[in-house]
C-alpha positions as CSV (number, residue, x, y, z in Angstrom):
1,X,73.2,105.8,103.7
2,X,74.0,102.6,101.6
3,X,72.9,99.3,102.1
4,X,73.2,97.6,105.6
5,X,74.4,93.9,106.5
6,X,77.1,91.6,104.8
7,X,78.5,93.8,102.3
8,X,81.9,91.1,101.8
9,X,81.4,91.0,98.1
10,X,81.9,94.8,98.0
11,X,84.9,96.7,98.4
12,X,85.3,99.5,100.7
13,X,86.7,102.2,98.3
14,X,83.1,101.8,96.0
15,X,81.4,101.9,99.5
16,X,83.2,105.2,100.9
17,X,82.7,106.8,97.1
18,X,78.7,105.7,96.7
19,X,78.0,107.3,100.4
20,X,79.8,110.6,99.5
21,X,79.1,111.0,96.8
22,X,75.0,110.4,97.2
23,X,75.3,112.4,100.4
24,X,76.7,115.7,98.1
25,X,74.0,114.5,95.2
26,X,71.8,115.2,98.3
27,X,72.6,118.4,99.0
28,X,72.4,119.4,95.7
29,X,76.5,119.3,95.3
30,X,79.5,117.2,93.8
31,X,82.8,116.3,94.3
32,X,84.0,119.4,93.2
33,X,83.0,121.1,95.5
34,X,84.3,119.5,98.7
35,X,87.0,120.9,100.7
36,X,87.1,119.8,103.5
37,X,87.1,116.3,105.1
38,X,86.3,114.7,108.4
39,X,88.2,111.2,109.2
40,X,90.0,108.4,107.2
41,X,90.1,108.3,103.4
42,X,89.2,104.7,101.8
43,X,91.2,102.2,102.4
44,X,94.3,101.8,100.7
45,X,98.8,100.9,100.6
46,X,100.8,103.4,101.6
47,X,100.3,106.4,103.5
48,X,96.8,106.7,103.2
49,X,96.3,106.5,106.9
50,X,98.7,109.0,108.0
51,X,97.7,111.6,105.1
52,X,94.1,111.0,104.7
53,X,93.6,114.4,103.4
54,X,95.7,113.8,100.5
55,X,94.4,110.8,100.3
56,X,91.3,112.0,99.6
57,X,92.9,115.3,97.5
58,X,94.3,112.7,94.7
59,X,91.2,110.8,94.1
60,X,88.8,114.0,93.3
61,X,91.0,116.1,91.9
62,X,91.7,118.9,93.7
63,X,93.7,120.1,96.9
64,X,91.6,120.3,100.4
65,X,91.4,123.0,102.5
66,X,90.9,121.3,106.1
67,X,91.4,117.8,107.5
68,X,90.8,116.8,111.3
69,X,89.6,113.4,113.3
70,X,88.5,113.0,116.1
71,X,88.9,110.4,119.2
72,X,85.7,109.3,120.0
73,X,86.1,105.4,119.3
74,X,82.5,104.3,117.6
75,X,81.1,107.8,117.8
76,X,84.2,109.4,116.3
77,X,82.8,110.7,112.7
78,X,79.6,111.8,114.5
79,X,81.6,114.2,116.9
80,X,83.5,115.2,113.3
81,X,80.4,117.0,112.2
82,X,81.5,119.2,114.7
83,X,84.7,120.0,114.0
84,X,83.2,120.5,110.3
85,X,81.2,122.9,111.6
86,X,83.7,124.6,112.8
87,X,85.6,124.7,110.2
88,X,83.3,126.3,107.9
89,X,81.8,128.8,110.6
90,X,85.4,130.0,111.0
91,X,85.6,130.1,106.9
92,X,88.4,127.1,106.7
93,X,86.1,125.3,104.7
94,X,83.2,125.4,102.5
95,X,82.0,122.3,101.8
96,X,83.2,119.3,104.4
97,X,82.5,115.7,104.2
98,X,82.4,113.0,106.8
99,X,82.1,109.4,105.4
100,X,82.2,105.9,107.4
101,X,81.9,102.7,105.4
102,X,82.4,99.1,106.1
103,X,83.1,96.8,103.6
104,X,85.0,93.9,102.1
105,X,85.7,89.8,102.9
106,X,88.1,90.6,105.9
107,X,86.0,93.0,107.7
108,X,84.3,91.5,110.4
109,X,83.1,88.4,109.4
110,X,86.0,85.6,109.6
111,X,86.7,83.9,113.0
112,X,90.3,85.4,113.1
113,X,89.1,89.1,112.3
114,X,86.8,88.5,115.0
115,X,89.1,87.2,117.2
116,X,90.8,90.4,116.8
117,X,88.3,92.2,117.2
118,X,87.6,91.0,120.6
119,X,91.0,90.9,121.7
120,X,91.4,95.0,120.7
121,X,88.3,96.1,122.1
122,X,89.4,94.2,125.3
123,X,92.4,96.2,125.5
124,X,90.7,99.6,125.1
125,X,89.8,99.6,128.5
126,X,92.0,98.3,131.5
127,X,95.7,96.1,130.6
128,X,94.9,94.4,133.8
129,X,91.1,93.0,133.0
130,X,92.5,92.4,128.9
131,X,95.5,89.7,130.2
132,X,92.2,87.4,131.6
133,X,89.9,88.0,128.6
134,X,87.6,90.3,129.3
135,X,85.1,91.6,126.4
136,X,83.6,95.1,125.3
137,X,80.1,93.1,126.7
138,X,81.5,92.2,129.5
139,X,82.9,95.6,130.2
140,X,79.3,97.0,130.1
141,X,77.7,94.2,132.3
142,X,80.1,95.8,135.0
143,X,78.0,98.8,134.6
144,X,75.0,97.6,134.2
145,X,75.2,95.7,137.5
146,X,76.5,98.6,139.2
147,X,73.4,100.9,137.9
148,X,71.6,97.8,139.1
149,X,73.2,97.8,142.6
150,X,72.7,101.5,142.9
151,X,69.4,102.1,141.6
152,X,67.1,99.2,141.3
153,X,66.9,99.1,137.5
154,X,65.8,95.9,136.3
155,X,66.8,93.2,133.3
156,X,62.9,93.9,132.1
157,X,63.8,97.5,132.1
158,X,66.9,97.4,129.8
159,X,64.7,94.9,127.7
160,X,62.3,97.5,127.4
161,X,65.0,99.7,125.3
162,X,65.8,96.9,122.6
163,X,62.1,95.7,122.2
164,X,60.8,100.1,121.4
165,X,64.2,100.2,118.8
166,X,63.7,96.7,117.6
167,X,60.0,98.1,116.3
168,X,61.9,101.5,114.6
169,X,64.1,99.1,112.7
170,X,60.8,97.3,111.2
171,X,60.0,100.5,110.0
172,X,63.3,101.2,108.0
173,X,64.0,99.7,104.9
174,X,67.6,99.8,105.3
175,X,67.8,98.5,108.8
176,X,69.8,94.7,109.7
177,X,67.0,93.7,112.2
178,X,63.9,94.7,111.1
179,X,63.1,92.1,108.4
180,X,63.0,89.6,111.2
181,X,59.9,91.8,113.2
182,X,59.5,92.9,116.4
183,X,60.5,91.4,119.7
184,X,59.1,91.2,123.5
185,X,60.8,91.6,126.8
186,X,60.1,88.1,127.4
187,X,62.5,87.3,124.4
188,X,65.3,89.3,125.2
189,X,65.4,87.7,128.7
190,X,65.1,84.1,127.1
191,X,68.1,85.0,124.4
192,X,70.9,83.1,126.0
193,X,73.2,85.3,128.5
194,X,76.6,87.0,127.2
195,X,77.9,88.6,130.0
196,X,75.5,88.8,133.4
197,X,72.8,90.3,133.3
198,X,73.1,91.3,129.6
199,X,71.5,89.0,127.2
200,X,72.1,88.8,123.4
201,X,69.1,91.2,122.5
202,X,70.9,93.3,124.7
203,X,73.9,93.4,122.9
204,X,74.2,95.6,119.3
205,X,74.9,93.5,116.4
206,X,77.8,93.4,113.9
207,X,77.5,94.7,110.7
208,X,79.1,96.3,107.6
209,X,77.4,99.6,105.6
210,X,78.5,103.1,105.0
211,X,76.8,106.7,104.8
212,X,78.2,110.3,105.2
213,X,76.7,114.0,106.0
214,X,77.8,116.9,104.5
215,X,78.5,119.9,106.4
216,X,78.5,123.7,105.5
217,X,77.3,127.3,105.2
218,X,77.1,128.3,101.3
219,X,74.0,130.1,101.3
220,X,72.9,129.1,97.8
221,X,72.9,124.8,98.7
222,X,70.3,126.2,101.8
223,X,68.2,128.5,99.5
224,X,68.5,125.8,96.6
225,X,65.3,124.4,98.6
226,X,66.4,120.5,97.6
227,X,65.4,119.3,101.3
228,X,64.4,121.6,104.5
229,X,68.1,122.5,106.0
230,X,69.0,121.2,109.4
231,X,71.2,123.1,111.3
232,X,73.7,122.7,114.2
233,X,73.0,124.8,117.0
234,X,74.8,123.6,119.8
235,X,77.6,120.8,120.7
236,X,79.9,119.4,123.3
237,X,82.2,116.4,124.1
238,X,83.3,114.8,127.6
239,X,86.3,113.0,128.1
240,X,86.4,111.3,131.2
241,X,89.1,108.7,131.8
242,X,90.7,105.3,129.9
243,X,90.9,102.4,132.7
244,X,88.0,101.7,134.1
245,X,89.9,101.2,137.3
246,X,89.9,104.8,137.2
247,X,86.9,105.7,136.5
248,X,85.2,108.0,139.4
249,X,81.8,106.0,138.7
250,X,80.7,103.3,137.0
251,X,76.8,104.7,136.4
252,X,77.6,108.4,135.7
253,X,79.9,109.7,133.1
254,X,81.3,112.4,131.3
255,X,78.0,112.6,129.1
256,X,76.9,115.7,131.4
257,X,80.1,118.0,130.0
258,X,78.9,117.5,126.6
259,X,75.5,117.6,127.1
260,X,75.9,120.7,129.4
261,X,77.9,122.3,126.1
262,X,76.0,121.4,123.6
263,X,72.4,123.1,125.1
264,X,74.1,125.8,126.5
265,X,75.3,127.0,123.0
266,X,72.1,125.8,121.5
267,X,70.1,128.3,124.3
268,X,67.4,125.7,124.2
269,X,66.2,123.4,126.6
270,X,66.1,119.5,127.5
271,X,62.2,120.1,127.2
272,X,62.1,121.2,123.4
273,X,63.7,118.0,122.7
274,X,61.3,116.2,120.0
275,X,63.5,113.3,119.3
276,X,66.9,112.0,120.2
277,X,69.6,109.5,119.1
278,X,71.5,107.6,121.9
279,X,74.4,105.2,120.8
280,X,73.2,101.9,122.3
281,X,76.2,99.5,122.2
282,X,74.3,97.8,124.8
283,X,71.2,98.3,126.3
284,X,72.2,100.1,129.7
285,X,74.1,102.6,127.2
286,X,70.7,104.2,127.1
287,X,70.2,104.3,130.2
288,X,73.2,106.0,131.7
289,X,73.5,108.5,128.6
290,X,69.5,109.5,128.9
291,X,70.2,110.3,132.6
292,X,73.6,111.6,132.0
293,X,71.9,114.4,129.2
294,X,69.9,115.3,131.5
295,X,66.5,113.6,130.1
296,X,66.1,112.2,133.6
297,X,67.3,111.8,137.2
298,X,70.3,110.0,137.9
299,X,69.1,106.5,138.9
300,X,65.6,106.9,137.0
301,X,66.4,106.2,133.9
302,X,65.0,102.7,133.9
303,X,61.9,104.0,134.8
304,X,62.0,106.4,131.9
305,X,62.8,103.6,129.4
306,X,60.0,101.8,130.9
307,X,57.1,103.6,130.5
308,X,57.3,103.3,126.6
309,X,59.4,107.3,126.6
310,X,61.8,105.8,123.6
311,X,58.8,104.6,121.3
312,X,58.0,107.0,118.5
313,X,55.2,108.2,120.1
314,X,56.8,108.1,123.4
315,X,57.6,111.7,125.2
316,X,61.4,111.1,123.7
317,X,61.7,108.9,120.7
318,X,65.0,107.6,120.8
319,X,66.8,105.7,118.0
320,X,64.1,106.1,115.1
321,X,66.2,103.6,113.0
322,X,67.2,100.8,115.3
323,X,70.1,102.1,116.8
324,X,73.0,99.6,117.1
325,X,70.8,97.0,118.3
326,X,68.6,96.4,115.3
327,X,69.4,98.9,113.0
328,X,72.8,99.1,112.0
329,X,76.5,98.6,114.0
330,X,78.5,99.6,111.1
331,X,81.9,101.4,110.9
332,X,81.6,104.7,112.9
333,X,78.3,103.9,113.4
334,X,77.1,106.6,115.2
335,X,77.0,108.8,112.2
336,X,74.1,106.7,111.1
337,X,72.5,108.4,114.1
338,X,72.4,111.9,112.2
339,X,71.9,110.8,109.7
340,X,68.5,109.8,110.9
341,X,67.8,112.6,112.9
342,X,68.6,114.8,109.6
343,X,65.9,112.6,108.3
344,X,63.6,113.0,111.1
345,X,63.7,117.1,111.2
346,X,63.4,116.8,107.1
347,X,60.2,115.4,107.8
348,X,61.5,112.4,105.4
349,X,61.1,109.0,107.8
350,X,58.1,107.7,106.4
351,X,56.4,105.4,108.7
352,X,58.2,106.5,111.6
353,X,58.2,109.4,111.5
354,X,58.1,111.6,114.6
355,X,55.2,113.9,114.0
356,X,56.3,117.7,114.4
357,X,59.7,117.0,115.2
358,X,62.1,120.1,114.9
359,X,64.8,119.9,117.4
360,X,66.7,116.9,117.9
361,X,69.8,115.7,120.2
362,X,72.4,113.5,119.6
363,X,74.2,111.7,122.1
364,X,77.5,109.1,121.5
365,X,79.8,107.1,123.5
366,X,83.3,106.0,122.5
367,X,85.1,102.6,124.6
368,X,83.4,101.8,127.9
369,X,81.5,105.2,127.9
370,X,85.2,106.4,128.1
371,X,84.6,109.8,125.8
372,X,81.2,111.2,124.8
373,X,79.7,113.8,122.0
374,X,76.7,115.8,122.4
375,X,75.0,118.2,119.5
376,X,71.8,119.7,119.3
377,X,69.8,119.8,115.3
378,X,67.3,122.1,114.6
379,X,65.1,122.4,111.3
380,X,65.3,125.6,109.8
């Protein structure tokens, strides 16, 4: 994981080349040995988006075995690790990387790249709702007024989820938020309204970084001994719909499918869960994806989020690094959520760490909870 925050002065390439190349240093590997690869290759001209894997091929040397993506929108490199993994469990690979970064003067951080932004995410969802400006926020208010229709849950409740992650951000020294110290519910209902009833500590911030993980099954990286290995046991992905308008519900999504999957292959349970990773866009992501997986009832899950259940000594600590609220929203950001649970089952977080954590789940979201990924990590 590099750096987090404005990284303008850098340029993606260096970015996309530091993070896989620290993550193989990691595992005790190089460049050489990669074979596989998960997503884009670094920005370049030509056809570098179309061929990524030969992209990639040129710049270390050697010819790839496997290429594939995935459609996941934010949470599309995290739902690669699975197809890495099975691409070396079915010996197409040996050694697969899958690298987001972020980086560079354009990306994110002048008014007309944000204006595009906003218009693109806008027409992710619905053609209808895009032509009178809608925005991703706005897209989730829906939904978080619904859940509040339905269900009773409260704007303290959903505060509740950005103040326990704004605290694991303090505790990570690579985090965006965390330098500027905790928060109360009281502030996040006094930071000014974007779209009713989220407020702006609601809302996940913008950001640039880059980090990878490195999948595979060579027995001698595992008995090298550099870091306790984490395995994959179990995955799964949903995919639901595309408009909205279409959508069967606006509070319950296709989160079950991939959670359902993703235990049932792991042949654990939702109780053995020590620590999780949610992608939090906004701050009722949490709580439709926690009851979704199955952590909760449909309809409790801002009770569950109240009662301090996402604090690292909560019965689920969720989003150890900030999640995309305070931690970091960068590139394909939720692979920065394995990458902390990696960290977590290492027993390498430091200060927040979760004591005697040794399975973990990770949950992600793509558009307006459109497609979702679901994997369970176990220490070995």
């Amino acid at each position: 994981m590099s750096e987090q925050g404005d990284l303008a002065a850098r340029a993606q390439p260096d970015l996309y080349w530091e993070c896989a190349q620290g993550a193989l240093a990691d595992a005790g590997l190089s460049l050489a040995d990669v074979d596989g690869l998960i997503g884009p290759a670094p920005e370049g001209i030509g056809v570098r988006v179309s061929l990524p894997g030969s992209a990639v091929a040129d710049v270390i040397g050697h010819p790839l075995r496997f290429h594939a993506a995935t459609g996941v929108g934010a949470a599309s490199q995290a739902a690669g690790v699975g197809l890495a993994a099975l691409a070396v469990a079915n010996g197409l690979a040996d050694v697969v990387i899958v690298p987001t970064a972020a980086a560079g003067a354009s990306v994110g951080y002048t008014a007309a790249d944000r204006n595009a932004a906003i218009e693109h995410m806008a027409k992710l969802g619905s053609p209808y709702e895009a032509v009178m400006g809608t925005t991703r926020v706005a897209d989730f208010a829906f939904v978080a007024q619904r859940h509040m229709a339905e269900y009773g849950t409260t704007s303290e409740q959903l505060a509740a989820v950005a103040v326990a992650q704004r605290h694991s951000a303090t505790l990570h020294p690579r985090s965006v938020m965390g330098p500027k110290g905790d928060i109360t519910v009281e502030q996040v209902l006094a930071s000014r309204m974007m779209a009713e009833p989220l407020h702006l500590l609601d809302c996940c911030i913008v950001n640039q970084g880059g980090g990878c993980v490195v999948v595979t099954r060579r027995a001698d990286v595992v008995a090298a001994g550099l870091h306790p290995a984490v395995a994959l046991l179990g995955w799964g992905e949903g995919h639901g719909y595309l408009d909205p308008n279409t959508a069967p519900s606006l509070t319950s999504f296709s989160g079950r499918l991939a959670a359902d999957d993703a235990f049932r292959a792991a042949g654990v349970t939702r109780a053995d869960i020590d620590v999780a990773g949610i992608s939090d866009h906004f701050t009722i992501n949490v709580v439709t994806e926690l009851e979704d997986a199955g952590f909760c009832a449909k309809g409790e899950g801002g009770a569950f989020v109240d009662d301090g259940a996402l604090a690292l000594d909560g019965r689920l600590p969720t989003n150890t690094h900030g999640g995309f609220l305070s931690g970091t929203h960068a590139a394909s950001c939720a692979l920065f959520t394995f990458i902390e649970l990696v960290e977590q089952l290492r027993g390498e977080a430091g200060p927040r760490q979760v004591v005697g954590a040794e399975v973990a789940f990770a949950g992600g979201v793509g558009g307006v909870s459109q497609a979702h990924y679901a994997a369970v990590l176990a220490r070995v």
